[in-house]
C-alpha positions as CSV (number, residue, x, y, z in Angstrom):
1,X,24.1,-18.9,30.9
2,X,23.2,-15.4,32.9
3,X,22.8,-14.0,29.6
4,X,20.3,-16.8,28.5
5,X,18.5,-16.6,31.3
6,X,17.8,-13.1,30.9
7,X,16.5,-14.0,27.5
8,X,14.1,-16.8,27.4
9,X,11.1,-14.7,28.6
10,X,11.9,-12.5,25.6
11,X,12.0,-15.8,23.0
12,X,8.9,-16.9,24.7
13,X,6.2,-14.4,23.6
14,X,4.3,-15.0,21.0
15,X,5.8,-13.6,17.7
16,X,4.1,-13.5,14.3
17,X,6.0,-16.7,12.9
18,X,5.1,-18.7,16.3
19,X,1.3,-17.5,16.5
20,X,1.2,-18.4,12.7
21,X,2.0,-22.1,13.5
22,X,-0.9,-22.1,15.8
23,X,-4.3,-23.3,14.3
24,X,-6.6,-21.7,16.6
25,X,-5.5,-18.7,18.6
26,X,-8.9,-18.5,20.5
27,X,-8.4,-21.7,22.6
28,X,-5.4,-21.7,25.3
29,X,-3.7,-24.9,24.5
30,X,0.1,-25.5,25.7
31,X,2.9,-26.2,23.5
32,X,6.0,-27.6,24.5
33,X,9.1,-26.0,23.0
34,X,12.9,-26.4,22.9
35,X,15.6,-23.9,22.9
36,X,18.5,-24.6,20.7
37,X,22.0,-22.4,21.0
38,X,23.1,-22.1,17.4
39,X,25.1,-19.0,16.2
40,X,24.5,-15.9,18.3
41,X,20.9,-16.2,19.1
42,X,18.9,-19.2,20.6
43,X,16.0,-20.2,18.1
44,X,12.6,-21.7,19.0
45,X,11.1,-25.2,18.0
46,X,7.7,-25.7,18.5
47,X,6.1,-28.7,18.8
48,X,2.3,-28.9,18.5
49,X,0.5,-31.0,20.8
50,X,-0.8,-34.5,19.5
51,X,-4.3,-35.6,20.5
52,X,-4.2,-39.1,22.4
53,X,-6.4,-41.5,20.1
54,X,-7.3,-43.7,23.4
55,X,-10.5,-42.7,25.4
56,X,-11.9,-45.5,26.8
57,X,-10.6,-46.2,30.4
58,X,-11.5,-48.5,32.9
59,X,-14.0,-47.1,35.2
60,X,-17.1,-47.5,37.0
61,X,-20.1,-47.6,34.9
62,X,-18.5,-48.5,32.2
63,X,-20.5,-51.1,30.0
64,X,-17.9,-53.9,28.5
65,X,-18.6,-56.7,26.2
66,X,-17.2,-60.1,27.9
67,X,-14.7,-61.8,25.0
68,X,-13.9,-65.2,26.9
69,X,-15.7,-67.7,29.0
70,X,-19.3,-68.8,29.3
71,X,-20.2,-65.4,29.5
72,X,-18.8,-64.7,26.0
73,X,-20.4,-62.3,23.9
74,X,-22.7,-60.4,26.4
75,X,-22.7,-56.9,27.6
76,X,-22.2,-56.2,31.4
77,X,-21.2,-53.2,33.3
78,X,-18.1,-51.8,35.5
79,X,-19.6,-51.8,39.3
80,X,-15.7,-51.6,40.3
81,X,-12.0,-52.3,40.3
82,X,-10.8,-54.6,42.2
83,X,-7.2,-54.6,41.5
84,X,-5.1,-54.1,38.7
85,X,-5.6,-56.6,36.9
86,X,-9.4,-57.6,37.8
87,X,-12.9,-56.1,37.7
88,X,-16.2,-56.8,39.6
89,X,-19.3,-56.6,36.8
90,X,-23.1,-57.3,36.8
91,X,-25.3,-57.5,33.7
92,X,-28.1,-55.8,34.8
93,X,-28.6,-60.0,34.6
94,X,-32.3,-59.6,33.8
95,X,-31.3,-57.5,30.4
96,X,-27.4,-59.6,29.8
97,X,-27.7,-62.4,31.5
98,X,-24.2,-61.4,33.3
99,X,-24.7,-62.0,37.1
100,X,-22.5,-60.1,39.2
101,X,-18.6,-61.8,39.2
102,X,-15.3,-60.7,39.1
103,X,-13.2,-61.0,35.7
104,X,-10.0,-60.2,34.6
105,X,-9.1,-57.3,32.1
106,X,-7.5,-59.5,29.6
107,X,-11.4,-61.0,29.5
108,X,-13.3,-58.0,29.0
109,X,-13.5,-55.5,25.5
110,X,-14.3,-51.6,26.7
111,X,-16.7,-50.3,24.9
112,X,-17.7,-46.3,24.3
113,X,-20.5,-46.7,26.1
114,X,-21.0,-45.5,30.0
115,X,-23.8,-45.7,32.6
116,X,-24.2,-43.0,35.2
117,X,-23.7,-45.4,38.4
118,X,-21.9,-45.2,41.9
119,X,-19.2,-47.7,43.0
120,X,-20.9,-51.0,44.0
121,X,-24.6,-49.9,42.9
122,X,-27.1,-52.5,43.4
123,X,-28.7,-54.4,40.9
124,X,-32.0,-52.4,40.8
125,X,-29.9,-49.5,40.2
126,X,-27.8,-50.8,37.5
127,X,-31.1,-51.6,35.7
128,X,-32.5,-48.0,36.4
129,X,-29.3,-46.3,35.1
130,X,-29.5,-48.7,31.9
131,X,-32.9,-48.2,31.3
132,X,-32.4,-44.3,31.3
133,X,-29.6,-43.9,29.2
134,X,-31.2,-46.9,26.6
135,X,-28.0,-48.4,27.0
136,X,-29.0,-51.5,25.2
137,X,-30.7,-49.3,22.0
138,X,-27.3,-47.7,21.8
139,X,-25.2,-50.6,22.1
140,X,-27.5,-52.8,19.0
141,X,-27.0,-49.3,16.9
142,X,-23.4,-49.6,17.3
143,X,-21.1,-50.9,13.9
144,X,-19.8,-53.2,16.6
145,X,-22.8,-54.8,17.5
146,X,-23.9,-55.2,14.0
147,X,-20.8,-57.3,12.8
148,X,-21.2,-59.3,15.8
149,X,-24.8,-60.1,14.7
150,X,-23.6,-60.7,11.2
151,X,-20.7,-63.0,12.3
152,X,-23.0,-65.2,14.5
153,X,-25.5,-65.4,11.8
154,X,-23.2,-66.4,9.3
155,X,-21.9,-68.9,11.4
156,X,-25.3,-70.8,12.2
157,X,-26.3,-70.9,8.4
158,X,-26.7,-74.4,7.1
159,X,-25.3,-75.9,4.4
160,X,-28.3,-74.8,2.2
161,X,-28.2,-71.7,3.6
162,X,-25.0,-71.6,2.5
163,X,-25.6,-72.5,-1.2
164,X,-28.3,-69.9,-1.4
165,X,-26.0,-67.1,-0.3
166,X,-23.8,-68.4,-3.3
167,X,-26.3,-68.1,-6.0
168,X,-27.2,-64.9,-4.9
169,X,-24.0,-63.5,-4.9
170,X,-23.6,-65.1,-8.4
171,X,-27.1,-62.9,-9.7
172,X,-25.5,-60.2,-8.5
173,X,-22.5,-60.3,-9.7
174,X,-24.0,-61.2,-13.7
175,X,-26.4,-57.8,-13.1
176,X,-23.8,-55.4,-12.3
177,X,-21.4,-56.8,-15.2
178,X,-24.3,-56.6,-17.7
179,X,-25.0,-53.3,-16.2
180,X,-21.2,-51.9,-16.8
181,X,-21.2,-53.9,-20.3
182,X,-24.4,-51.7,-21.1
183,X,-22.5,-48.5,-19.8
184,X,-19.3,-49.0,-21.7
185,X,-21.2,-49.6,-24.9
């Protein structure tokens, strides 16, 4: 094992096979690596590092959209942990309509979007802080907030509505296969 020892600092610089395995040389990044004792001389496996796809953390100032209860459906903002398991939020409630209440995690759906706001900030803060980062502009631009919109107005179309949607699906449809019979020919 002495000998070893002796030799790990030695397997550990960089060497042209390792820094060829490395994309980009310029930024220090670490990589984990195992020693394995085969033969006569220990070789190196590198393992590259894997980006975490998860960025969106519970925190304050964080803006959430509430996905149970009577507040279902509206945006309101992290103002701080309570526990584990539970949250205290506020609206602003003159732009959300969420006053400020305590809800569980399971309740809420983090969104990408964050406020600039200190633990417990008063309402007239809240609004301040949503107002300057056009929170609400941002949130209406997302693809989230747009499917949400389409969902709900799908779901309060009346039956004629309905119909109509039908026929014009069924004009469309005739237009694009005359179009392709046309192309073909």
């Amino acid at each position: 094992w002495a000998s070893l020892e002796e030799s790990i600092p030695y397997y550990f610089e960089p060497s042209k096979s390792l820094l060829s395995r490395i994309p980009d040389k310029s930024t220090p990044i670490l990589y984990t690596a195992d020693i394995i004792i085969t033969g006569r001389a220990p070789t190196i496996r590198l393992y590259t590092p894997v980006k975490m796809g998860f960025s969106r953390y519970v925190e304050v100032g964080r803006v959430v959209l509430i996905s149970y209860g009577p507040e279902a459906g509206k945006l309101a903002t992290v103002i701080d942990i309570v526990d584990q398991n539970k949250c205290l939020v506020e609206g602003p409630e003159e732009i959300t309509g969420v006053s400020r209440q305590v809800v569980p995690f399971r309740r809420i759906a983090l969104t990408d979007l964050t406020v600039k706001i200190q633990r417990n900030a008063r309402a007239k803060q809240l609004k301040a802080a949503w107002k300057e980062a056009d929170t609400l502009a941002k949130w209406e631009g997302s693809s989230w907030a747009k499917k949400l919109a389409a969902k709900n107005k799908r779901a309060s179309l009346s039956d004629f509505d309905r119909f109509k949607v039908m026929v014009a699906k069924q004009q469309k449809s005739r237009i694009i296969a005359k179009k392709m019979k046309e192309l073909k020919a």
